[in-house]
Backbone bond lengths (Angstrom), bond angles and torsions (degrees), N, CA, C in turn:
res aa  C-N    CA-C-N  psi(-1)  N-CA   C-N-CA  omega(-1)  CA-C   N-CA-C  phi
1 X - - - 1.449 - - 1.517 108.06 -
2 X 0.964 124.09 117.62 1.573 144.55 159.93 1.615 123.52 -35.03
3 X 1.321 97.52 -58.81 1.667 116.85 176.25 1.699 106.59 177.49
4 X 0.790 101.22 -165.15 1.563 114.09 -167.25 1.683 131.77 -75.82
5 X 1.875 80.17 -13.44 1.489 87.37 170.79 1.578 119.41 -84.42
6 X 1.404 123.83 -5.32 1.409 127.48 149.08 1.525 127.09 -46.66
7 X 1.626 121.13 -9.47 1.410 134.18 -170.46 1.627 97.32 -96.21
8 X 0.574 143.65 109.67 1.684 156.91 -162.95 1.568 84.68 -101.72
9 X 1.483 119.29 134.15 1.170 123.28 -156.01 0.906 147.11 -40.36
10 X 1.808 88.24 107.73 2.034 114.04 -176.39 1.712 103.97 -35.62
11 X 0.858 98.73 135.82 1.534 100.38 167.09 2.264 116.56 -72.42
12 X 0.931 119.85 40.14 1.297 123.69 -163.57 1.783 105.54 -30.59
13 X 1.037 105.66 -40.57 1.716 119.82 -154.94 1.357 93.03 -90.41
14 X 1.560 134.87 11.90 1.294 119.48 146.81 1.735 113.13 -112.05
15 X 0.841 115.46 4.01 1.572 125.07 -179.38 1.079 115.13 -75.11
16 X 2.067 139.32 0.48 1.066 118.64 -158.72 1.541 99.13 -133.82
17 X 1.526 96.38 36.73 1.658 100.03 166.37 1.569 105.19 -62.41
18 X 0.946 129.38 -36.10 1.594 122.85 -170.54 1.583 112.29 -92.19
19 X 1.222 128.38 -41.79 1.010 131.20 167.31 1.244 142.32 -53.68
20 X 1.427 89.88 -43.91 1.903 117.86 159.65 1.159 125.11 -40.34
21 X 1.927 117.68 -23.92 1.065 121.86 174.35 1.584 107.27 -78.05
22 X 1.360 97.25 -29.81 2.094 81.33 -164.70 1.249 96.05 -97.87
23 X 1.183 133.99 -12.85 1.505 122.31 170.90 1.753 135.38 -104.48
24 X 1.498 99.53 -5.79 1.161 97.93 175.00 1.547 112.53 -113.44
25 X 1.132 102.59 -2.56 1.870 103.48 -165.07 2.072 86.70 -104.74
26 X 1.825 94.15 127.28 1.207 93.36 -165.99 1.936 103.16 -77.43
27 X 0.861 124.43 -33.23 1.774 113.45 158.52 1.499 138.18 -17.78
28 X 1.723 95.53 -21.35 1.310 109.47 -172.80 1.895 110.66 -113.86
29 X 1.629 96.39 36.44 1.319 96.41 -177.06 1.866 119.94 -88.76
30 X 1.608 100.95 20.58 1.404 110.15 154.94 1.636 121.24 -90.19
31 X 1.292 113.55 -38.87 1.609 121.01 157.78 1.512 101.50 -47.54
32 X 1.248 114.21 -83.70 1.364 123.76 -157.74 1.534 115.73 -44.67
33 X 1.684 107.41 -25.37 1.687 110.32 163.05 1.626 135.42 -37.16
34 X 2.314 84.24 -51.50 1.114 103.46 178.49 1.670 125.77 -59.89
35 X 1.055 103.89 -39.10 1.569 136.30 171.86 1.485 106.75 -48.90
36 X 1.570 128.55 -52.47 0.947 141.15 153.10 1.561 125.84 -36.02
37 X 1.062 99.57 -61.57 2.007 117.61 -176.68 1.444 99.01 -73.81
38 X 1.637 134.59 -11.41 1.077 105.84 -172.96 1.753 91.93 -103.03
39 X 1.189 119.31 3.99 1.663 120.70 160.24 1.911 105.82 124.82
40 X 1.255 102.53 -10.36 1.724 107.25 -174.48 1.421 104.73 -65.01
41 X 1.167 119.79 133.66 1.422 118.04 165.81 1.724 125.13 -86.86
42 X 1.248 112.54 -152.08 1.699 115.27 167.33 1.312 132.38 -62.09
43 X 1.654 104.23 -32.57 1.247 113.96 173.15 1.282 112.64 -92.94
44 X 1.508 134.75 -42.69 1.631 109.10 133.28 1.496 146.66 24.80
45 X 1.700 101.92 -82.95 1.218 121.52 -170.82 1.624 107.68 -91.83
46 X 1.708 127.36 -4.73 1.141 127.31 146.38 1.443 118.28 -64.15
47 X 1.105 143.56 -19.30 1.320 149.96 168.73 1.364 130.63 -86.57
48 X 1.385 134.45 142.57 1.814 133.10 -134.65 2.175 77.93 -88.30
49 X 1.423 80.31 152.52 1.674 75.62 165.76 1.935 104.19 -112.44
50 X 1.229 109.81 178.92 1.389 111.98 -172.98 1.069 109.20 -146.41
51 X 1.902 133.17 95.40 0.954 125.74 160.72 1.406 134.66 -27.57
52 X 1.620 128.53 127.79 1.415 134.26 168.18 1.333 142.01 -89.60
53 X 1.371 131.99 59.44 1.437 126.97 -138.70 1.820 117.21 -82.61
54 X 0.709 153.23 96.79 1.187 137.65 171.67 1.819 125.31 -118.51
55 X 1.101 138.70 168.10 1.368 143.80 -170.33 1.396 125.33 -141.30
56 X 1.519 101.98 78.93 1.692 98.51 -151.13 1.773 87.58 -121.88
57 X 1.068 108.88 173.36 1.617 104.66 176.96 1.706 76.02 -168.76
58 X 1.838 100.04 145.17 1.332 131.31 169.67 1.581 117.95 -42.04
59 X 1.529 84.02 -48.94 1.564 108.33 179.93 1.560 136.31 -47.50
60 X 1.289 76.91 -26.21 1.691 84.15 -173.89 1.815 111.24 -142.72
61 X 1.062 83.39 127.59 1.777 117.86 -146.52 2.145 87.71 -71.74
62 X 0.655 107.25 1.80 2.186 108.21 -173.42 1.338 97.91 -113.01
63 X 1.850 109.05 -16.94 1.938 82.67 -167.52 1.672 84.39 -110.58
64 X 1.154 133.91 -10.83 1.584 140.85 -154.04 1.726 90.24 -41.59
65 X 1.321 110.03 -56.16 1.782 98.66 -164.68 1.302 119.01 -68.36
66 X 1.239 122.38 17.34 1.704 133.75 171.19 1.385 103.84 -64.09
67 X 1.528 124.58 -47.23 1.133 120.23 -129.70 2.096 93.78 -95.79
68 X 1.554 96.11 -18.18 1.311 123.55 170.58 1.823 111.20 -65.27
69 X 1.493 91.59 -82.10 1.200 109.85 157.88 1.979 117.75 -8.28
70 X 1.231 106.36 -70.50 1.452 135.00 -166.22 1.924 98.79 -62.85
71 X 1.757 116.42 -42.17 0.888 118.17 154.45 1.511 148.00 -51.08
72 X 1.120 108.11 -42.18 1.198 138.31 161.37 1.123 131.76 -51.64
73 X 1.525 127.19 -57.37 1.284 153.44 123.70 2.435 109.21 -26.60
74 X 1.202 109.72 -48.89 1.529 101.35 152.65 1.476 144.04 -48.80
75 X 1.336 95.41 -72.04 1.598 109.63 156.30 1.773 107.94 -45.96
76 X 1.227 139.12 -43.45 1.317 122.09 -142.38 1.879 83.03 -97.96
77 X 1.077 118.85 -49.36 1.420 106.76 148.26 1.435 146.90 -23.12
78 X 1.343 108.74 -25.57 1.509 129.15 175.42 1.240 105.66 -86.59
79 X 1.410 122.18 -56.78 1.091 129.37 -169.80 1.546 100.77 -57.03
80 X 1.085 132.96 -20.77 1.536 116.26 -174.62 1.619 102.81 -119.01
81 X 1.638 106.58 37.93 1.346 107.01 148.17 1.404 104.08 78.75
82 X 1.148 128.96 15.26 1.577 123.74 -179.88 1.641 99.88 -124.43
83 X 1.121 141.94 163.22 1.600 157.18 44.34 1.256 107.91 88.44
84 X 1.743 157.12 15.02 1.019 145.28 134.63 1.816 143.75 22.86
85 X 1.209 109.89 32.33 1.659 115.15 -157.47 1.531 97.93 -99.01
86 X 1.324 117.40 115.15 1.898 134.55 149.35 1.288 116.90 -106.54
């Protein structure tokens, strides 16, 4: 698989069991600030987000393409309309 556009339609609109909590429940309008300040708007925070994990350090020349990697894996995330955060 290439990237994500090999997934013939992601299901997006079930992905936001977790997210749904910090963005749709109005209690959580200290999260949703953050969400704000980092530039996402309303339509944004209708969309599932997707943690980005990676473990790369400068330092060491075997893990360097993580940090690439981790990018890559963002963007291809975007493209299918969701939430991208590392």
């Amino acid at each position: 698989m290439d990237s994500l556009e090999d997934i013939e339609d992601f299901p997006t609109d079930q992905c936001r069991q977790y997210s749904s909590r910090l963005a749709d429940d109005v209690r959580q309008n200290t999260s949703q600030s953050f969400f704000y300040g980092i530039g996402m708007d309303e339509g944004d925070l209708k969309k599932p987000f997707v943690g980005i994990s990676s473990c790369w350090i400068e330092g060491n020349p075997c893990n360097n393409h993580l940090d690439q990697l981790a990018l890559w894996i963002k963007q291809s995330v975007q493209q299918k309309g969701m939430n991208g955060l590392r």
